[in-house]
C-alpha positions as CSV (number, residue, x, y, z in Angstrom):
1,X,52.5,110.5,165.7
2,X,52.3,109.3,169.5
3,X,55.8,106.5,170.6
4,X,55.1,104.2,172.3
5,X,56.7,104.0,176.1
6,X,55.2,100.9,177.8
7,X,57.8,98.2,176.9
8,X,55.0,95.2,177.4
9,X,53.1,97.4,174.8
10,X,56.1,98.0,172.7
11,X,56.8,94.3,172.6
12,X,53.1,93.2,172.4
13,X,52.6,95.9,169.3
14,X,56.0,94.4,167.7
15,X,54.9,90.7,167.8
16,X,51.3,91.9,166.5
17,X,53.4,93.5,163.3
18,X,55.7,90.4,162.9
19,X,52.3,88.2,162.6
20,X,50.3,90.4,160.5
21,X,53.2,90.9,158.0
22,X,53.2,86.9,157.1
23,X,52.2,87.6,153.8
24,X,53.7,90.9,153.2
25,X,57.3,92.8,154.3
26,X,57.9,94.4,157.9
27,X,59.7,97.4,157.3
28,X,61.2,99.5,160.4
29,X,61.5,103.2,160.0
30,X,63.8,105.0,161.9
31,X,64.1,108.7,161.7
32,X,63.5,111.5,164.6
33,X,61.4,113.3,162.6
34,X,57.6,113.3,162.7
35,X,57.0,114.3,159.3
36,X,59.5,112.2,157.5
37,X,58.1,109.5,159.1
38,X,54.4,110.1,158.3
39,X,55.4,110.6,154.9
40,X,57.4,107.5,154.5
41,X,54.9,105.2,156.8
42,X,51.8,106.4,154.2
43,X,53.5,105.2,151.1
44,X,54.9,102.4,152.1
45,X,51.4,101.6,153.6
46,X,49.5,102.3,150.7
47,X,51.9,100.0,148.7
48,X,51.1,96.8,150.8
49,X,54.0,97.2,153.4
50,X,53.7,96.5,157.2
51,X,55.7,99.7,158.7
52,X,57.0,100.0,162.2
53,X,58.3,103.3,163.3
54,X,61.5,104.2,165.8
55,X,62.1,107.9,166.1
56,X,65.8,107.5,168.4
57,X,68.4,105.1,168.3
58,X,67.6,103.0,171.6
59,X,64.1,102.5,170.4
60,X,64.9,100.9,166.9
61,X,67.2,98.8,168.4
62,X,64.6,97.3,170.5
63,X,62.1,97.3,167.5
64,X,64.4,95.4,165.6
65,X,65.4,92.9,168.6
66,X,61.4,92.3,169.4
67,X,60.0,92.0,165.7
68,X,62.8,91.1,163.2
69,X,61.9,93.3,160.3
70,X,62.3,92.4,156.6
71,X,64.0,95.4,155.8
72,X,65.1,99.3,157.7
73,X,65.3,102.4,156.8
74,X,68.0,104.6,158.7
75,X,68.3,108.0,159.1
76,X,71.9,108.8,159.4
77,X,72.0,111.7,161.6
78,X,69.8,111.4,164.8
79,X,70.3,113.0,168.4
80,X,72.0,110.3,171.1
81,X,72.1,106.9,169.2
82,X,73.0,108.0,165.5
83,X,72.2,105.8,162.4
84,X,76.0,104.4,162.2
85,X,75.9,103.4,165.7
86,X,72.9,101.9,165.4
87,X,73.7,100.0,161.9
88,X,77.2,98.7,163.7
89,X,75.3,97.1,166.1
90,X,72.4,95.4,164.5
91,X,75.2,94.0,162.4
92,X,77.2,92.9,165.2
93,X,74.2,90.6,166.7
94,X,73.4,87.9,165.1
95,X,69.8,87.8,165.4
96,X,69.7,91.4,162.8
97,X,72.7,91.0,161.4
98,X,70.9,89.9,158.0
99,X,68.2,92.4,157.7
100,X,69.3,95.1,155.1
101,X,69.7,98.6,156.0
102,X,69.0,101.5,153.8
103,X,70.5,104.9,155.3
104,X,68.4,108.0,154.8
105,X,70.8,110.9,154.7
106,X,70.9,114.2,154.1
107,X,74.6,114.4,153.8
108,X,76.0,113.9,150.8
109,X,79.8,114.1,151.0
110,X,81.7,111.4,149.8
111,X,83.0,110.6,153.3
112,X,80.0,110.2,154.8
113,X,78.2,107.9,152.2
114,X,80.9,105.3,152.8
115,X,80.5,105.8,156.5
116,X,77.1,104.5,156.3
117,X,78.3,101.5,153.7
118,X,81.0,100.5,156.2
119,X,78.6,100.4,159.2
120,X,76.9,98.0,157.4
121,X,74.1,99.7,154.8
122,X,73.4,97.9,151.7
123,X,72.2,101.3,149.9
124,X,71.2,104.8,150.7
125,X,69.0,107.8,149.9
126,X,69.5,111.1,150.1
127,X,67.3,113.9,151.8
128,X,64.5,115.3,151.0
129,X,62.9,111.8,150.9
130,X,61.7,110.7,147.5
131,X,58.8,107.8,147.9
132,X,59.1,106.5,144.5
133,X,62.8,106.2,144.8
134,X,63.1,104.5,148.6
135,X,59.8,101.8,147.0
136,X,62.6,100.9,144.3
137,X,65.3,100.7,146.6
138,X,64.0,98.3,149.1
139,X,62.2,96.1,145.8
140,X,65.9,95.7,145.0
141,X,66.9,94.8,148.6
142,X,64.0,93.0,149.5
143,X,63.9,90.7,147.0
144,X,67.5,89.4,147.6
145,X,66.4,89.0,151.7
146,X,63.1,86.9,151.0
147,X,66.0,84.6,148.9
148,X,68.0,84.2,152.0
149,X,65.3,83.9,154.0
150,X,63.5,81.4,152.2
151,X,67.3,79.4,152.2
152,X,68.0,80.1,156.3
153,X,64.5,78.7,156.9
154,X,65.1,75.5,154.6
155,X,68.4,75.1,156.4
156,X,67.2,75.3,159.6
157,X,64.6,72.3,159.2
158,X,67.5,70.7,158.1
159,X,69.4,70.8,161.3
160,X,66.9,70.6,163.6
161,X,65.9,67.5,161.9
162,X,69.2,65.9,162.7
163,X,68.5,67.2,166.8
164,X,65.8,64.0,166.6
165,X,68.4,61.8,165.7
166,X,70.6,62.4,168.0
167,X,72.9,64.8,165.7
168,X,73.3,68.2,166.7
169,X,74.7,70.8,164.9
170,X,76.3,74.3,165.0
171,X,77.5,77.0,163.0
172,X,81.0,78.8,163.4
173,X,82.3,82.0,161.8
174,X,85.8,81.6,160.9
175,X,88.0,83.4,161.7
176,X,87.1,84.5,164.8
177,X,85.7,81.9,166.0
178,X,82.0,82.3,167.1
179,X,79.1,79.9,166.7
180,X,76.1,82.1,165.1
181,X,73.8,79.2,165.1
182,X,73.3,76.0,166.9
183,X,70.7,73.5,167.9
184,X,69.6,73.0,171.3
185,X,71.1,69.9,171.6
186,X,74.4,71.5,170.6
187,X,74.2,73.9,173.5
188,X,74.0,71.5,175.6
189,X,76.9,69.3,174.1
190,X,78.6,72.4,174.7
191,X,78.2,73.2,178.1
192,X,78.0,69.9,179.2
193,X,81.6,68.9,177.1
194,X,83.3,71.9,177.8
195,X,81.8,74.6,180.3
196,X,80.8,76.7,177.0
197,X,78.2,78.9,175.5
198,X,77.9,80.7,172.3
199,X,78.9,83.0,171.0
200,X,82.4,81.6,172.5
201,X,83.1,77.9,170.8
202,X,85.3,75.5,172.6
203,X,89.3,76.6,172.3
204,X,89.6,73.0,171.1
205,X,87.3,73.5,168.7
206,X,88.4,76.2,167.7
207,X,92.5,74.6,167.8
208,X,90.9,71.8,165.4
209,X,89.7,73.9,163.6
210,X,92.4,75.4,162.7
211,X,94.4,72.5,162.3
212,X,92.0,71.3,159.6
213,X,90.3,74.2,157.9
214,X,93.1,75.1,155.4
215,X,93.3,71.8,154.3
216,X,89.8,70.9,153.8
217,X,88.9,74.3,151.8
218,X,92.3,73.3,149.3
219,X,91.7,69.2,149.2
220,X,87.6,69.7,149.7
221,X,88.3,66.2,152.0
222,X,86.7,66.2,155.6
223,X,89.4,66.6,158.0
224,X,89.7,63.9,161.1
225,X,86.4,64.1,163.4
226,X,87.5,65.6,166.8
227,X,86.7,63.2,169.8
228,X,86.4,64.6,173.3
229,X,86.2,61.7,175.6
230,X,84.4,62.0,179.2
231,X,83.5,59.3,181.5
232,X,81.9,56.4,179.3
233,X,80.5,59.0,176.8
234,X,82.1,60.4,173.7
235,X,81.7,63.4,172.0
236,X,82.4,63.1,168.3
237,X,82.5,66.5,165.9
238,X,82.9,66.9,162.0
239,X,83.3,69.4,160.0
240,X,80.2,69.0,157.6
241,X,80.4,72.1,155.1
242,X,80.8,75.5,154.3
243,X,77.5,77.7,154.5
244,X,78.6,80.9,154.0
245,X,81.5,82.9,152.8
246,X,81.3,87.1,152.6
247,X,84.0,89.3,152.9
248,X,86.7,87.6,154.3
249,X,84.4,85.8,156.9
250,X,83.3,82.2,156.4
251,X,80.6,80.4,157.9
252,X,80.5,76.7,158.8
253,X,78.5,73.8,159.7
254,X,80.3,71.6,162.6
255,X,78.0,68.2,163.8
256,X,78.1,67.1,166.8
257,X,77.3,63.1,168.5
258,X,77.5,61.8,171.4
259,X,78.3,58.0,172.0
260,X,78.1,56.5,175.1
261,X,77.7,52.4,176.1
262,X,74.4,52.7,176.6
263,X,73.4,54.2,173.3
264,X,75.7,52.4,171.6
265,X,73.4,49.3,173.0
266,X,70.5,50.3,171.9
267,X,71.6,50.8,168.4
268,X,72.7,47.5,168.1
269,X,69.6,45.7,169.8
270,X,67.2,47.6,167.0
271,X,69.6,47.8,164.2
272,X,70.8,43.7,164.7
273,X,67.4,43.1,165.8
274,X,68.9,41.2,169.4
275,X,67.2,41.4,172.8
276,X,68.5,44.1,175.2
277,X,70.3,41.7,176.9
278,X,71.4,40.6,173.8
279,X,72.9,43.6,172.9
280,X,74.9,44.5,176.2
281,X,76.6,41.3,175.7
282,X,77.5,42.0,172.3
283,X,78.6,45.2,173.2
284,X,81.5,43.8,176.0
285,X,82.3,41.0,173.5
286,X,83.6,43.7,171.0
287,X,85.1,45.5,174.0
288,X,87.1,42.4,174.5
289,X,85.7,41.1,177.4
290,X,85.4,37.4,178.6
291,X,82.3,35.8,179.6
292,X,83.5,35.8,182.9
293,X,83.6,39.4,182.6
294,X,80.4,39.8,180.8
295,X,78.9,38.5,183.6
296,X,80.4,40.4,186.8
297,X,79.0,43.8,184.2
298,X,75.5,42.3,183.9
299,X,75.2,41.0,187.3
300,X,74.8,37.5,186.1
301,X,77.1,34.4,185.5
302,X,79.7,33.2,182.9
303,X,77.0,30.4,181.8
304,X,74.1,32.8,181.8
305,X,76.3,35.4,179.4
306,X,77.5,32.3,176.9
307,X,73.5,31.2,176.3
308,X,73.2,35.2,176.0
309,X,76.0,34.5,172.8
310,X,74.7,31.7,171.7
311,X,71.6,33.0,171.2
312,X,73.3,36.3,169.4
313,X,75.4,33.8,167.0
314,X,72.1,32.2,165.9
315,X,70.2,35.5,164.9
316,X,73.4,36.9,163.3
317,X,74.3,33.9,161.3
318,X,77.7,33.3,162.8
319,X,79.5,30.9,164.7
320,X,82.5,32.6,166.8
321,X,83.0,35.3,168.9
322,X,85.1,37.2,166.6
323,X,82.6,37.1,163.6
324,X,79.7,38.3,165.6
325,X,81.8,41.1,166.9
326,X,82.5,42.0,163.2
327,X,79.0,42.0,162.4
328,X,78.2,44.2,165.3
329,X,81.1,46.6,164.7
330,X,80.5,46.9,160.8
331,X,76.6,48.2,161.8
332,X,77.5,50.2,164.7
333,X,80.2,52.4,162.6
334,X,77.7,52.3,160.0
335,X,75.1,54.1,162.0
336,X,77.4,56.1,164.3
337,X,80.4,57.3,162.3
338,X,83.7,57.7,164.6
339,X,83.1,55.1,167.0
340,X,85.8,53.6,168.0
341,X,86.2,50.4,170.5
């Protein structure tokens, strides 16, 4: 059985597997053995599978990285890279951390077995290789991944669906801290907000968080949104819910908003149905300002902002200053939760 050494190939061959296994499982084998592996990759072929093959550690490491299989098979004991090591750190990146590992082993002392179950296997099988048995093994496993899957993918439309309304969103693992997920409008939020990028979240974040965490879990009340203020914009983030909890580690879902004057504008010329204009003088009437003031901001007179207002109390069915502004405030914080004047 020839390896592959060309690392466009590799990846290339990888992608090709990840597309033709749509409709059925990617399975990764790993084992420095020729003949184990011929055995294993016919029966798992013959039963529907779509088998890619590693025979060091280094090499299913970059299997796994390039085609994301469904499920491995490990063999514990390997020259260089062995199986533990290579378990430890598809586990620590969380791009593989989900795929289930099955350890192939031909040691069967009690030590070792939980070796393999600490560095992250789900299961394992001991040497010489029974077909029948590994088939059952990975149903078992399997079925339990498509589940998750199925769930991850469902929650990911989710989130990216609130990136087009100007809600991004990102997940932390708690407690130490890391974001494992986020939208690309909550890497930028990040970087721009605070000089970060994931895996490291904001110490802020991370301070609030702490803060807060304890008392939501006990309470189940969403703690105080934390605002981050810089220039005229402002960065508003909640704590939305808990996706995950698994040995001591909880995952959770943070969303993140940015306000600024001009967005804040627009909302209120489409939600209030006002002119542009309309809207920016609005907006400085419920930031206190006087028409005089109005006008230096819009480059315009006093008069010119008070038939601006006028106009305003008309389409809003009001008749004062103040009851406009509590129109305008009511729909704003409706729309954008957190604002604040």
């Amino acid at each position: 059985m020839s390896t592959d050494t060309d690392k466009p190939a590799t990846a290339s061959l990888a992608l090709s597997l990840r597309d033709s296994a749509d409709s059925s499982d990617l399975v990764l084998i790993v084992d420095d053995v020729p003949d184990n592996l011929a055995v294993l990759h016919d029966a798992l072929d013959e039963s529907g599978y779509t088998v890619l093959v590693a025979t060091n550690g280094e090499q299913a490491l970059a299997r796994a990285a390039q085609a994301r299989p469904d499920i491995v098979l490990l063999d514990a004991m390997m020259p260089g890279l062995d199986g533990f090591e290579v378990a430890r750190r598809l586990k620590a990146d969380a791009a593989t951390a989900a795929i289930p590992i099955i350890f192939m082993t031909g040691l069967t002392e009690t030590e070792h077995l939980v070796a393999a179950l600490e560095a992250g296997g789900v299961d394992y099988v001991t040497k010489p290789i029974k077909p029948k048995e590994v088939l059952a093994r990975m149903n078992v496993h399997l079925q339990g991944a498509r589940a998750a899957r199925q769930q991850a993918r469902q929650a990911g439309q989710a989130r990216n669906a609130l990136d087009a309304f100007g809600y991004a969103s990102a997940t932390v693992r708690w407690p130490q801290g890391r974001i494992i997920w986020q939208t690309g409008l909550a890497r930028e939020l990040f970087q721009r907000y605070f000089g970060t990028q994931a895996p490291d979240a904001p110490q802020l974040v991370l301070d609030w968080l702490r803060r807060h965490l304890d008392d939501a879990v006990a309470r189940l009340v969403e703690p105080p949104p934390l605002q981050v203020m810089q220039g005229g914009s402002s960065l508003s983030i909640r704590l939305h819910q808990q996706t995950g909890h698994d040995d001591g580690h909880d995952e959770w879902l943070i969303i993140l908003r940015e306000t600024s004057d001009s967005s804040v504008i627009e909302t209120m010329s489409v939600a209030l149905k006002l002119t542009p204009r309309e809207a920016e003088v609005l907006y400085w009437v419920i930031k206190g300002k006087t028409n005089r003031d109005i006008g230096e901001i819009i480059g315009s007179s006093p008069a010119t902002a008070k038939k601006h207002l006028e106009r305003v109390y008309v389409k809003l069915g009001v008749e004062t200053r103040t009851a406009a502004a509590g129109v305008a405030l009511r729909k704003i914080r409706e729309l954008q939760p957190g604002f604040e004047i």
